[in-house]
SEDRENMAR-391976 format. One record per residue (C-alpha): residue number from 1; residue in one letter; x, y, z. Coordinates in steps of 0.5 Angstrom, whole numbers. Layout:
// SEDRENMAR-391976
  seq  type   east  north     up
  NUM     a      X      Y      Z
...
// end
This chain:
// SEDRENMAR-391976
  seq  type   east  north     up
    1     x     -8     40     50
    2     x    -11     38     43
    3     x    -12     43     38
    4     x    -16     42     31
    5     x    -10     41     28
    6     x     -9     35     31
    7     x    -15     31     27
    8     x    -11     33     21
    9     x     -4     29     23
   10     x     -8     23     25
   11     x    -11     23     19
   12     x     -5     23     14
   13     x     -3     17     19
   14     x     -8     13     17
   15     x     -6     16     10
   16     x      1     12     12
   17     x      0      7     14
   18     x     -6      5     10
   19     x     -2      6      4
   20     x      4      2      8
   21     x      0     -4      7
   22     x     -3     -3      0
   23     x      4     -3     -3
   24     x      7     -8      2
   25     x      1    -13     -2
   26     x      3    -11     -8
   27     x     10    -13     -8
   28     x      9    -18     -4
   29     x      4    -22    -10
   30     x      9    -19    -16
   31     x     14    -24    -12
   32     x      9    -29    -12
   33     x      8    -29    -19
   34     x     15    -29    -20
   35     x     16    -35    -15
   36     x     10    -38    -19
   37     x     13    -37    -26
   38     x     20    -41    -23
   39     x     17    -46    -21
   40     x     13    -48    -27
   41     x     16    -44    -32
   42     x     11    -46    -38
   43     x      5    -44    -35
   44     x      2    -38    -37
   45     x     -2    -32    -34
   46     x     -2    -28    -27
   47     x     -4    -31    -21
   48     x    -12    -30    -19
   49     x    -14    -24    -16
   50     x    -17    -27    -10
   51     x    -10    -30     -9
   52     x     -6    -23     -8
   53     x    -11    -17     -9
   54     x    -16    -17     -3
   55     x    -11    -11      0
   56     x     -9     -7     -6
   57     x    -16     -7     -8
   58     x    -17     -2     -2
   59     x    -13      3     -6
   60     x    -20      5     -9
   61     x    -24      7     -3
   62     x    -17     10      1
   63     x    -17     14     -6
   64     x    -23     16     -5
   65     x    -23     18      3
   66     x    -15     22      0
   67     x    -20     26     -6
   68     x    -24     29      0
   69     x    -19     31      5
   70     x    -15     34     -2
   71     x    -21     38     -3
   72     x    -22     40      3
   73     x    -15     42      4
   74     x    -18     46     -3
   75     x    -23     49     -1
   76     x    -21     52      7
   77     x    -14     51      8
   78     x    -10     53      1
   79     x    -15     61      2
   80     x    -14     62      9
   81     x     -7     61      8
   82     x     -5     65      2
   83     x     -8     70      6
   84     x     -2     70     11
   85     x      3     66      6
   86     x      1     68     -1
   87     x      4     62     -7
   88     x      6     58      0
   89     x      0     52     -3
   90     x      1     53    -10
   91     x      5     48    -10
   92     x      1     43     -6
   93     x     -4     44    -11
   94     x      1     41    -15
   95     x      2     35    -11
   96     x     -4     34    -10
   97     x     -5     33    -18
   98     x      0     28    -18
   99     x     -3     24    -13
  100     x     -8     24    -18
  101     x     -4     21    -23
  102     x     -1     17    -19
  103     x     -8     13    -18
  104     x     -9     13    -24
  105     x     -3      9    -26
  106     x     -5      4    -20
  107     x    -12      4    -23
  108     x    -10      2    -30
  109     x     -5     -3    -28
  110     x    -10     -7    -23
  111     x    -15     -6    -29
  112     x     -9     -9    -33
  113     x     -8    -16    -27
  114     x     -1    -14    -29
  115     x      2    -15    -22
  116     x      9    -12    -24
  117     x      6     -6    -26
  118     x      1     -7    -19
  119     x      8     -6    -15
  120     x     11     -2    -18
  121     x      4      3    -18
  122     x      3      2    -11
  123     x     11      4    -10
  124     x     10     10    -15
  125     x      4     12    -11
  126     x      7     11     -3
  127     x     13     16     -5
  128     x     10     21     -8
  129     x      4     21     -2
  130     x     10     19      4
  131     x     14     26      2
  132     x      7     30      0
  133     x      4     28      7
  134     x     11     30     10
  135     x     12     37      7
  136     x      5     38     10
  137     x      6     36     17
  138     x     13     40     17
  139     x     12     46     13
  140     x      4     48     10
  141     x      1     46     16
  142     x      6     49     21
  143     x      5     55     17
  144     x     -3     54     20
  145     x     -2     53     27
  146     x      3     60     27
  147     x     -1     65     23
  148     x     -8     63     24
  149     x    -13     63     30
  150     x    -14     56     34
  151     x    -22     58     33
  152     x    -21     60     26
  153     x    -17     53     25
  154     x    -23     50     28
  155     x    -27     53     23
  156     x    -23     49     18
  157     x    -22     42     20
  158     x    -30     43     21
  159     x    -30     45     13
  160     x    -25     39     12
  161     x    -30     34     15
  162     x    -36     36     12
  163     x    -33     35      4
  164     x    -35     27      6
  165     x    -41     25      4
  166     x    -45     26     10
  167     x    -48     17      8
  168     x    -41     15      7
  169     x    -38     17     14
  170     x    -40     11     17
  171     x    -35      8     12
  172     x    -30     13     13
  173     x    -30     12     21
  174     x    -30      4     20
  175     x    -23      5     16
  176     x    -20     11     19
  177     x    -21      9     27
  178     x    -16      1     27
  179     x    -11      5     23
  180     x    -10     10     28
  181     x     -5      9     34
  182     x     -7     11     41
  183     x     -6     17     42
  184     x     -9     20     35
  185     x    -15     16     36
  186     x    -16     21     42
  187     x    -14     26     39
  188     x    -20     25     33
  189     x    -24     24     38
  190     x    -24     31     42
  191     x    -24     35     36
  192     x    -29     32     33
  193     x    -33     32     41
  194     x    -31     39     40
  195     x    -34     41     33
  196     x    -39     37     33
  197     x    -46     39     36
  198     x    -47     34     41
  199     x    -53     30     39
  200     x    -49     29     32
  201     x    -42     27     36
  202     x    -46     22     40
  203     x    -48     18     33
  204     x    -41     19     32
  205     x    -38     16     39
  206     x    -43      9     38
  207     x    -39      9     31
  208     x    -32      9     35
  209     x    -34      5     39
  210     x    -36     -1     34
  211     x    -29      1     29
  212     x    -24      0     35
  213     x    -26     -6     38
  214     x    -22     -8     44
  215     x    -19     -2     43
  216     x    -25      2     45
  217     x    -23      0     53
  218     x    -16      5     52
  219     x    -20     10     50
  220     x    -26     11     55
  221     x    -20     10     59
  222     x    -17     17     56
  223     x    -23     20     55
  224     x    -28     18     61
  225     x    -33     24     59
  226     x    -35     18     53
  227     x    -38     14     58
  228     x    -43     20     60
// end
């Protein structure tokens, strides 16, 4: 059965696996300049950004959407857990500065067109992200699913969600829903039907439906209520 943890582990998989392909974009144009300058080693400069930063240029709004769910986290999650394993969030708190940081060294070095720099960057940052995420999943947030009720859980996911601003949730649903798999992409779905009153999640479902494509087909298919 679906719980309201759920929604946080689909998430930090789409975390995953858009970070996946941030980096895989910036290895990917600091090996074409290399190949480049090979090539034609007496010609200067960097390729040009449309030639190799269209993806990574996704890291900005990726931030942004990892920002909100940090400060959410913050703001309902680290309290209701020092409550019931106290210094447990501390260090998660420092993680979470460490993401900072490792934004802000891809944020100088995409400023820079440096594309070594780039890579090794969005490396840095996938890492760092990749262990703090695993850490949560194992350990911060199993905590939660023992000590804390299911209803009060609920309350903090719906605490988690609201940090996004209400006009940037079309954007949010528009990444978030292709990154996901099958299975996560119900399990979002039947928390946020949950949480949500039913006039809200019904603007909600029409913005599922248009950011799954094809997809909307398999998960009308686990979820026939969606067509009522």
């Amino acid at each position: 059965m679906t719980g309201p943890l759920d929604a946080v582990t689909a998430i930090h998989n789409a975390f995953r696996r858009d970070m996946a392909a941030i980096d895989a974009a910036g290895l990917a144009w600091a090996r074409s300049t290399q190949a480049d300058s090979a090539a034609a080693p007496y010609t200067l400069g960097v390729p040009r950004r449309e030639d190799g930063a269209t993806h990574i240029e996704r890291f900005r709004f990726f931030n942004e959407v990892l920002v909100w769910h940090a400060h959410g986290e913050e703001l309902a999650v680290f309290p209701a857990l020092e409550a019931v394993a106290p210094s447990v969030a501390e260090a998660y708190v420092k993680d979470h500065r460490g993401l900072d940081a490792a934004f802000d060294a891809l944020d100088g070095a995409f400023a820079a067109n440096d594309p070594l720099e780039i890579a090794r960057a969005t490396s840095a940052f996938k890492f760092h992200l990749d262990i703090h995420l695993y850490k949560e999943d194992s350990h911060l947030y199993r905590l939660v699913k023992e000590r804390i009720p299911v209803p009060d859980q609920g309350k903090l996911v719906g605490v988690m969600s609201s940090t996004v601003p209400p006009e940037r949730f079309p954007e949010v649903v528009a990444w978030m829903f292709p990154l996901l798999g099958d299975g996560d992409r119900e399990n979002m779905t039947r928390v946020w039907q949950m949480l949500m009153p039913r006039e809200v999640f019904a603007g909600v479902k029409g913005l599922i439906e248009r950011s799954v494509g094809d997809g909307w087909a398999e998960l009308a298919r686990r979820m026939p209520e969606l067509s009522n």
